[in-house]
C-alpha positions as semicolon CSV with decimal commas, in nm:
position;residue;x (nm);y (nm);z (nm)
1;X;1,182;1,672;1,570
2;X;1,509;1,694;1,402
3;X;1,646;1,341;1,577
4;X;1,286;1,206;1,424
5;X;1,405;1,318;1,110
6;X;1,723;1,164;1,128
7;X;1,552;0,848;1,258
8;X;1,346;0,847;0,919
9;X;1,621;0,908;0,654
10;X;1,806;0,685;0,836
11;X;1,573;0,416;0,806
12;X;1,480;0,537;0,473
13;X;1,810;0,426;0,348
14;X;1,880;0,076;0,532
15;X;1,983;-0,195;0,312
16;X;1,811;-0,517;0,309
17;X;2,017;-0,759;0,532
18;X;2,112;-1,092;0,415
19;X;1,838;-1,339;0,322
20;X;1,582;-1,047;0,311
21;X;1,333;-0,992;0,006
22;X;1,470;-0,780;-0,266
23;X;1,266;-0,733;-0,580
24;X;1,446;-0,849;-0,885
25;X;1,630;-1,104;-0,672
26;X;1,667;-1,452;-0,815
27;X;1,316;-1,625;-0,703
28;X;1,342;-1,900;-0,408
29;X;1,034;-2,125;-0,282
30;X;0,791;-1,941;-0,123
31;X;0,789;-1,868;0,297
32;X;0,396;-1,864;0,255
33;X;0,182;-2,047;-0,008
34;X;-0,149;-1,950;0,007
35;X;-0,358;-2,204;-0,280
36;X;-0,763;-2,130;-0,365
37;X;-0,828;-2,027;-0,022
38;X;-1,230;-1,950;0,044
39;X;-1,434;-1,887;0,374
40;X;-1,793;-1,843;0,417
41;X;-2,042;-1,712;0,678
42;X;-2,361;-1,875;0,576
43;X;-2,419;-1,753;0,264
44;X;-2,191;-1,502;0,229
45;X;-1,800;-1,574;0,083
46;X;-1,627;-1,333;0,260
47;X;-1,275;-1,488;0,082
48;X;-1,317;-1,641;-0,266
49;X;-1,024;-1,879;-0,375
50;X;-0,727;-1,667;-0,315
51;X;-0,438;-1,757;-0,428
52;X;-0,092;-1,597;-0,355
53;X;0,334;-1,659;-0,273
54;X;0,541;-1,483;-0,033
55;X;0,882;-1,477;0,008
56;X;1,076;-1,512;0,256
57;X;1,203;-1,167;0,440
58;X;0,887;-0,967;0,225
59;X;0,746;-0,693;0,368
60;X;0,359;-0,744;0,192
61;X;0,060;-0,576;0,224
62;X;-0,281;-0,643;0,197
63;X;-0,514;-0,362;0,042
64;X;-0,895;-0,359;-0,016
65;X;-1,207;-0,113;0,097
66;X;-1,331;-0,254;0,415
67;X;-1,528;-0,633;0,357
68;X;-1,293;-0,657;0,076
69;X;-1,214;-1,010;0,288
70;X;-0,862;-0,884;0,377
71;X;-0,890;-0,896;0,745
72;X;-1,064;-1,294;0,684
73;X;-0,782;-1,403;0,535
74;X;-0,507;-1,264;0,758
75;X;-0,720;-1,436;1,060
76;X;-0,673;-1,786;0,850
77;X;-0,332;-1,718;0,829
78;X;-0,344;-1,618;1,215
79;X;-0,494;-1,951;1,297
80;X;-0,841;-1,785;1,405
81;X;-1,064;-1,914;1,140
82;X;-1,010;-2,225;0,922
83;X;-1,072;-2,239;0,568
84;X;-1,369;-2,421;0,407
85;X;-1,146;-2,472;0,115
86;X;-0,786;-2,406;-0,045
87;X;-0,433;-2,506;0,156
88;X;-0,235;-2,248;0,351
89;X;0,179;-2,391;0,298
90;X;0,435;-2,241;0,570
91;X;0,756;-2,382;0,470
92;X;0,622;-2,666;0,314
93;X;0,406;-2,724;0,582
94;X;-0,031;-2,707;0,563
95;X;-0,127;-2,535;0,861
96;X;-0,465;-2,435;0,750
97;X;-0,602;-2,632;1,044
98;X;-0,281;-2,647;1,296
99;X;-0,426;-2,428;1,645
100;X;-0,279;-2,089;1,645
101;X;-0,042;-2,156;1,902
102;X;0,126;-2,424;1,749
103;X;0,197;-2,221;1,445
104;X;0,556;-2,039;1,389
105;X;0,289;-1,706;1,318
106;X;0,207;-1,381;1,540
107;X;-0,047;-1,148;1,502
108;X;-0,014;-0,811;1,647
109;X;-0,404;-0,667;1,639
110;X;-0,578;-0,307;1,568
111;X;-0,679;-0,206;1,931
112;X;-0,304;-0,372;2,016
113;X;-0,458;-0,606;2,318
114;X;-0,225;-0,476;2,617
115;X;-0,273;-0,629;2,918
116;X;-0,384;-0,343;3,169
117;X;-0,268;-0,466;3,489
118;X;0,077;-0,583;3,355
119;X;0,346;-0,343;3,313
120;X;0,579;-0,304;3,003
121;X;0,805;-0,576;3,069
122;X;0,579;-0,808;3,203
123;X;0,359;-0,756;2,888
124;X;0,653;-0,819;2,597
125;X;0,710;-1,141;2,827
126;X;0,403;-1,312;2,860
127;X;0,394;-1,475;2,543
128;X;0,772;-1,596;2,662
129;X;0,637;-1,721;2,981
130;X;0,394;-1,959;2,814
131;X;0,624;-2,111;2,620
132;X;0,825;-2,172;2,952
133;X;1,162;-2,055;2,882
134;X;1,359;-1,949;3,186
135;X;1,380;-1,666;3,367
136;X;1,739;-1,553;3,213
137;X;1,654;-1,655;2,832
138;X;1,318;-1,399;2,895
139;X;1,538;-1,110;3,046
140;X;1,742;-1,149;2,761
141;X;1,517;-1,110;2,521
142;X;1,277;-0,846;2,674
143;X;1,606;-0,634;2,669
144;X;1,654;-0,771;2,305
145;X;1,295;-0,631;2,217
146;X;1,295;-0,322;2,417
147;X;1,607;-0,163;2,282
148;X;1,503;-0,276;1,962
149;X;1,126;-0,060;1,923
150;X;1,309;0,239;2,135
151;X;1,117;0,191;2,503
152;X;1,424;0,129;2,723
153;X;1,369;0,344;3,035
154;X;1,019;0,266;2,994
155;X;0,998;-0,143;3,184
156;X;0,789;-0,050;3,454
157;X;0,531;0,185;3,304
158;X;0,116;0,051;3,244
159;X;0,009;0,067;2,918
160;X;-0,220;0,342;3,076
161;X;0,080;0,559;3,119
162;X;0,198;0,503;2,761
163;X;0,116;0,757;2,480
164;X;-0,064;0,576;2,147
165;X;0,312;0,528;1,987
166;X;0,441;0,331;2,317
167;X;0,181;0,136;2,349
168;X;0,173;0,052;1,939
169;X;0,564;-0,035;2,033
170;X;0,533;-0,250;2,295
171;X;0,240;-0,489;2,079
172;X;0,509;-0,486;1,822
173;X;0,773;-0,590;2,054
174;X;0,558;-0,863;2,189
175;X;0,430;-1,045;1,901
176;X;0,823;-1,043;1,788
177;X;0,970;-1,164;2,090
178;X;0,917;-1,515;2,023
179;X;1,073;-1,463;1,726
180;X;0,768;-1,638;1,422
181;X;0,862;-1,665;1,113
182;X;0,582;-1,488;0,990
183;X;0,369;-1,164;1,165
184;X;0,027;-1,030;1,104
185;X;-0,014;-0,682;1,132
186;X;-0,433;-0,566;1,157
187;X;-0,415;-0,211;1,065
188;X;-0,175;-0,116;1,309
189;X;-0,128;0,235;1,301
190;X;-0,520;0,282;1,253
191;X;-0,534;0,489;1,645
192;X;-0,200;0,700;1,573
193;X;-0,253;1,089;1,434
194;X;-0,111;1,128;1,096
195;X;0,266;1,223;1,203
196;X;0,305;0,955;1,452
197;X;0,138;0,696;1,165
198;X;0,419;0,866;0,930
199;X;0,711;0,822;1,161
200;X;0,596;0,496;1,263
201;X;0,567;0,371;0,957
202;X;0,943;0,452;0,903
203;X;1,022;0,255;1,193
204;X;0,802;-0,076;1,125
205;X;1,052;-0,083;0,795
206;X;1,342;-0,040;1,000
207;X;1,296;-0,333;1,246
208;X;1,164;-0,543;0,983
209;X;1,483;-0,483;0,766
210;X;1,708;-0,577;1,072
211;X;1,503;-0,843;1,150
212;X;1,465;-0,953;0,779
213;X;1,143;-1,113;0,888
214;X;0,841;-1,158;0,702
215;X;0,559;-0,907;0,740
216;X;0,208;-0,881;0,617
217;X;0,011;-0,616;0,684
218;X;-0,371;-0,552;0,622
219;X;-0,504;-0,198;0,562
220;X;-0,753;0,003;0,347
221;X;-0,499;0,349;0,358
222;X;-0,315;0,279;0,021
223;X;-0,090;0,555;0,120
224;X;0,044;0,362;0,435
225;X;0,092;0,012;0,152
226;X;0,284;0,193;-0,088
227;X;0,548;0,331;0,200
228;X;0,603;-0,004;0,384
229;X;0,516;-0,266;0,150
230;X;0,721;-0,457;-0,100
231;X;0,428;-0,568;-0,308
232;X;0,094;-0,508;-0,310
233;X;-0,212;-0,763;-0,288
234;X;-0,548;-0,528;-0,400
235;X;-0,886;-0,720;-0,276
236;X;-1,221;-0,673;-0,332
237;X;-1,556;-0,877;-0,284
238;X;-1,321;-1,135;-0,146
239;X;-1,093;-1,186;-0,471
240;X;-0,696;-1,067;-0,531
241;X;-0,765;-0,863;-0,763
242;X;-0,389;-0,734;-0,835
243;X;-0,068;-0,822;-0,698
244;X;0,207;-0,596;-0,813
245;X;0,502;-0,386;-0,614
246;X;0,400;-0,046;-0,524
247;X;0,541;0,167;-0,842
248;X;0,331;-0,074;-1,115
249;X;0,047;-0,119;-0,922
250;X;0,014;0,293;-0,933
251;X;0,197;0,335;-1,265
252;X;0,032;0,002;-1,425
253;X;-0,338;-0,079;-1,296
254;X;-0,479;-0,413;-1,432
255;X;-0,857;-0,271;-1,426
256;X;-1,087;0,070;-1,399
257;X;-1,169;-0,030;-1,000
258;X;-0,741;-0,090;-0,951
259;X;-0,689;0,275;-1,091
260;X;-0,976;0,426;-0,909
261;X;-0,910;0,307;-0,609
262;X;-0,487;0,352;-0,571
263;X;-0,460;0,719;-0,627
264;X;-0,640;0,937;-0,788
265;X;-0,717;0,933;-1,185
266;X;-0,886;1,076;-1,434
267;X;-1,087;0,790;-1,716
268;X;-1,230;0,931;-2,022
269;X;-1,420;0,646;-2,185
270;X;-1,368;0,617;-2,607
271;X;-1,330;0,366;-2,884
272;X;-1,024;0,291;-3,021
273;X;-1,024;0,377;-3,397
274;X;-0,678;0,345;-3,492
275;X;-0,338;0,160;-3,395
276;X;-0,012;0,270;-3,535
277;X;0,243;0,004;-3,371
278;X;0,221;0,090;-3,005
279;X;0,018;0,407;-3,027
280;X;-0,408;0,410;-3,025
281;X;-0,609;0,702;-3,168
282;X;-0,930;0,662;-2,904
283;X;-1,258;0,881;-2,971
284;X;-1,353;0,986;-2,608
285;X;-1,714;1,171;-2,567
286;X;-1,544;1,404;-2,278
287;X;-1,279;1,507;-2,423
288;X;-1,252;1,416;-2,854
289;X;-0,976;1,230;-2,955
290;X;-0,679;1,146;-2,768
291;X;-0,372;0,969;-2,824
292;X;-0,251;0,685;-2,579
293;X;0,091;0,487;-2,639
294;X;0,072;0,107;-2,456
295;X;0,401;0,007;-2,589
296;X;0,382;-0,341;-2,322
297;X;0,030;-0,462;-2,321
298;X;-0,202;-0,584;-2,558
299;X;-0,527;-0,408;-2,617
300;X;-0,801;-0,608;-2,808
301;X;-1,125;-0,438;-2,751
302;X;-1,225;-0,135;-2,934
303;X;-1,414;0,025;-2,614
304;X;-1,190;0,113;-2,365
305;X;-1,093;0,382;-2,104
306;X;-0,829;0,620;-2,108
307;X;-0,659;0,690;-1,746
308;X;-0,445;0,970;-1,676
309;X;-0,256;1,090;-1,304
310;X;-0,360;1,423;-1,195
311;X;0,059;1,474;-1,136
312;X;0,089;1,385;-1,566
313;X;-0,163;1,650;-1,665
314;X;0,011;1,991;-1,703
315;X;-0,165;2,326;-1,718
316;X;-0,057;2,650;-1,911
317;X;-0,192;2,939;-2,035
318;X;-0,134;2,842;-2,429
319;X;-0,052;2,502;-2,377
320;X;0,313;2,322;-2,467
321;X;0,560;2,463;-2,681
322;X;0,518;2,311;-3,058
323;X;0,835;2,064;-3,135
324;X;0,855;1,811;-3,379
325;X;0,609;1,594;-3,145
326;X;0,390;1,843;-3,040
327;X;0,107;1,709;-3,262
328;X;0,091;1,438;-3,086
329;X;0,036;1,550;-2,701
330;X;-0,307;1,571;-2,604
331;X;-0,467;1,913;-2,560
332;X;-0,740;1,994;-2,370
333;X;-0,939;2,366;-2,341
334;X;-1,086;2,493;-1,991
335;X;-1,178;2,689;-1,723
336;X;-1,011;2,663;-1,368
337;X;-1,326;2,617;-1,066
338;X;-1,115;2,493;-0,797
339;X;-0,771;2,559;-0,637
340;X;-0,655;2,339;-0,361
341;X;-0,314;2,463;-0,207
342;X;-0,173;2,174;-0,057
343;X;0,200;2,309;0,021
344;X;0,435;2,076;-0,191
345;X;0,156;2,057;-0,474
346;X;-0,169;2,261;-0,556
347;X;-0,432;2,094;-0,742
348;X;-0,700;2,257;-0,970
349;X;-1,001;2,113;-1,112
350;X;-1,058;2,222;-1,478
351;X;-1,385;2,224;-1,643
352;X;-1,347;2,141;-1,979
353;X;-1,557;2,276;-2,297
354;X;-1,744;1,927;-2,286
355;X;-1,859;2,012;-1,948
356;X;-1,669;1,688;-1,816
357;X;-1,456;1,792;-1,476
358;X;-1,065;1,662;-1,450
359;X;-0,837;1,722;-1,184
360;X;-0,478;1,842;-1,229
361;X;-0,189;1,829;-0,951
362;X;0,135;2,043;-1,010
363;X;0,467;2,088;-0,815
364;X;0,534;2,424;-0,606
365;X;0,859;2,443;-0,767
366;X;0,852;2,871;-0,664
367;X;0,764;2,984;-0,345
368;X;0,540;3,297;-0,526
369;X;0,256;3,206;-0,697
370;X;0,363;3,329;-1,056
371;X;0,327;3,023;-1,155
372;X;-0,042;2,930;-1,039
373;X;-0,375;2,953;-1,194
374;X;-0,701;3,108;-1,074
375;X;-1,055;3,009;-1,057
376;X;-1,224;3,161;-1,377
377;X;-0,889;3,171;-1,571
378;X;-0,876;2,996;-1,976
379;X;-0,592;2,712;-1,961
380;X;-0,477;2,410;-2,186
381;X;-0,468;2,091;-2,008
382;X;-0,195;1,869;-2,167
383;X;-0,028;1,553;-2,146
384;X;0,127;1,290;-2,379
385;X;0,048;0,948;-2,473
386;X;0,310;0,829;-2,244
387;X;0,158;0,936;-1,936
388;X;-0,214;0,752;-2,038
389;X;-0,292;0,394;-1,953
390;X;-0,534;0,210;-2,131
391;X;-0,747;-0,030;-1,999
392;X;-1,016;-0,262;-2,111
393;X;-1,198;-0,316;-1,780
C-alpha cells in the first residue's frame, strides 16, 4: 500500500511532456473537430448537433446521466455508427464515414473485450498482427506496452487468471499499442471496487502524460471526470450542455441542471430586487433575503436561483464574528436533523425556520469532536456573497 501511494503522488505530480495539452497554453488547431454532429434511431435523436474542439495531447471527458447520448457519440468517433448529420475533422481530415479500421482511433470498451483463449501477450499483439508488422517490431512493442501499464512478469497468464486491474491493464495496453492518435475510453473503470478505480485512475493520467496522447473518456461518475480530465463536456438529452475545465465547471455552472448534477448544491429560488455594482439583494421564499456578489457575469432576469456548496456554508453556534462586513454575510437560523461522519468531512443537514432543508459539509480539522454539532442542537448557517452563484436557468 505504501509503494501504491508513492505510485499516486508520483503521478500526481508529472509534468505535461512536450506537445501535451496545458490549459492556458497558447491555442493551436484542433486534434479533433467535432461540427453539428446528430444521430437518430427512428424517431429518437439520441445526439443533437454537437459541436466541440480538442486539442491535441487533452485528456477530455465526456459527462452526462446515462442516454445523455455520450456513449453515441464516442461510437461515431470510434467509427461504429455514422452520423446522419454534422462532420467529424481528425487532423484536418472528415472521417465521419472512413471504416473504423482505417481510422488513426482506438477504443478500449466497458467489459474490456479480452480474448479468452489468448494469453497476455498474444492479446496486446493482435491488433499488431493485423496490421502485419513483423515478428521483431511486435516483440518490441508488446515489451514497450507491458512495462509501460506495470504487467511484466505477467506474458503468459489468461485473462481468466488476471484480477479486474490486470485485465483493465492489458485492454489499455492493447488499444495503445498501435500507437492512434486518438483513444476512446467507455467507462473504463466501471467493474473495478472503489480503491482500485482510485489508483487506477492515477495511473490512466500517468501513461497518458508520458504518452502525451489524446484521451477521451465517457462516464456518468463526475467524481472520476474531475480527477482525470482536462476539461469537461456535460451532456444531456443528447446536447453539450457545458464545456468547461474541472474547477469552473464546479465553481461556475452555466445552468440549475449543471449545478445539480456536478456536486452537490443547495438553490434557493428569489427575485432579484436590488443591484449595487456587482452585488444582488435576492428575496428567496426559503430562506428571506440573501446577498449574492457575480462580479463576472451578467444577470438580466429578476427571477433567479441562488446556489451555494455544502463545503461554503459554515455552521456555529452564534454565527460569524461581526467585522466591518459582517452585515453583509448571509445568516441563516436552524436546527441540526442529520449528522453524517464521513472521516475527512462530516456533513449535517439543517432545517431551517422556513421549514426548507440545506445541507452543510465541514472539515475535521480536530480529531475530538469539540467542534461538531448534534441532531436537535440551534445553529447559524452562514456564508458570504462570494461563495453564491447566481443563475438564471
Amino acid at each position: 500500500m505504501a509503494d501504491e501511494g508513492a505510485k499516486m503522488v508520483a503521478a500526481a505530480e508529472l509534468a505535461p511532456p512536450t506537445g501535451a495539452f496545458e490549459p492556458g497554453k497558447a491555442v493551436e488547431p484542433p486534434l479533433l473537430r467535432i461540427e453539428g454532429v446528430a444521430k437518430n434511431f427512428g424517431s429518437f435523436r439520441a445526439v443533437n448537433g454537437v459541436s466541440l474542439d480538442i486539442r491535441a495531447g487533452e485528456f477530455f471527458a465526456l459527462l452526462g446521466p446515462s442516454g445523455c447520448g455520450k456513449t453515441t457519440l464516442l461510437r461515431m468517433l470510434a467509427g461504429f455508427e455514422t452520423p446522419d448529420e454534422g462532420r467529424i475533422l481528425l487532423d484536418g481530415r472528415d472521417i465521419a464515414r472512413v471504416l473504423p479500421h482505417e481510422r488513426p482511433v482506438n477504443m478500449m470498451f466497458q467489459n474490456y473485450a479480452l480474448f479468452p483463449h489468448l494469453n497476455v501477450r498474444d492479446n496486446i499483439a493482435f491488433g499488431l498482427k493485423r496490421a502485419r508488422m513483423s515478428r521483431a517490431e511486435i516483440a518490441v512493442r508488446v515489451a514497450e506496452m507491458m512495462a509501460l501499464v506495470k504487467l511484466e512478469g505477467l506474458e503468459k497468464r489468461k485473462p481468466d487468471q488476471l484480477s479486474g486491474g490486470q485485465r483493465q491493464r492489458v485492454a489499455l495496453a492493447r488499444s495503445l499499442a498501435r500507437r492512434p492518435k486518438l483513444l476512446l475510453l467507455d467507462e473504463p473503470l466501471a467493474a473495478l471496487d472503489k480503491k482500485l478505480r482510485e489508483s487506477t485512475q492515477i495511473e490512466l493520467m500517468e501513461v497518458q502524460r508520458r504518452l502525451g496522447m489524446t484521451f477521451i473518456i465517457v462516464t456518468h461518475d463526475q467524481e472520476e471526470a474531475m480527477t482525470v480530465a482536462n476539461r469537461i463536456g456535460v451532456m444531456d438529452a443528447g446536447r453539450l450542455d457545458q464545456v468547461a475545465t474541472p474547477r469552473e465547471l464546479y465553481e461556475a455552472p452555466n445552468s440549475r441542471w449543471i449545478a445539480e448534477f456536478v456536486g452537490d448544491i443547495n438553490l434557493f429560488q428569489g427575485e432579484v430586487t436590488s443591484r449595487v455594482q456587482s452585488d444582488l439583494t435576492i428575496a428567496t421564499r426559503e430562506a428571506g433575503t440573501l446577498t449574492a456578489s457575480e462580479p463576472h457575469s451578467a444577470i438580466s432576469k429578476t427571477m433567479v436561483f441562488l446556489a451555494v456548496r455544502p463545503e461554503k456554508i459554515k455552521l456555529s453556534r452564534h454565527g460569524p464574528a461581526a467585522d466591518g462586513e459582517g452585515s453583509a454575510i448571509n445568516r441563516l437560523g436552524g436546527v441540526v436533523t442529520d449528522v453524517s461522519y464521513l472521516g475527512g468531512t462530516t456533513t449535517y443537514k439543517v432545517k431551517l425556520d422556513s421549514g426548507v432543508v440545506i445541507r452543510s459539509s465541514m472539515a475535521n480539522t480536530t480529531r475530538l469532536d469539540k467542534d461538531s454539532h448534534g441532531p436537535g442542537q440551534r445553529v447559524v448557517a452562514w456564508f458570504t456573497p462570494d461563495d453564491c452563484v447566481v443563475l438564471e436557468q
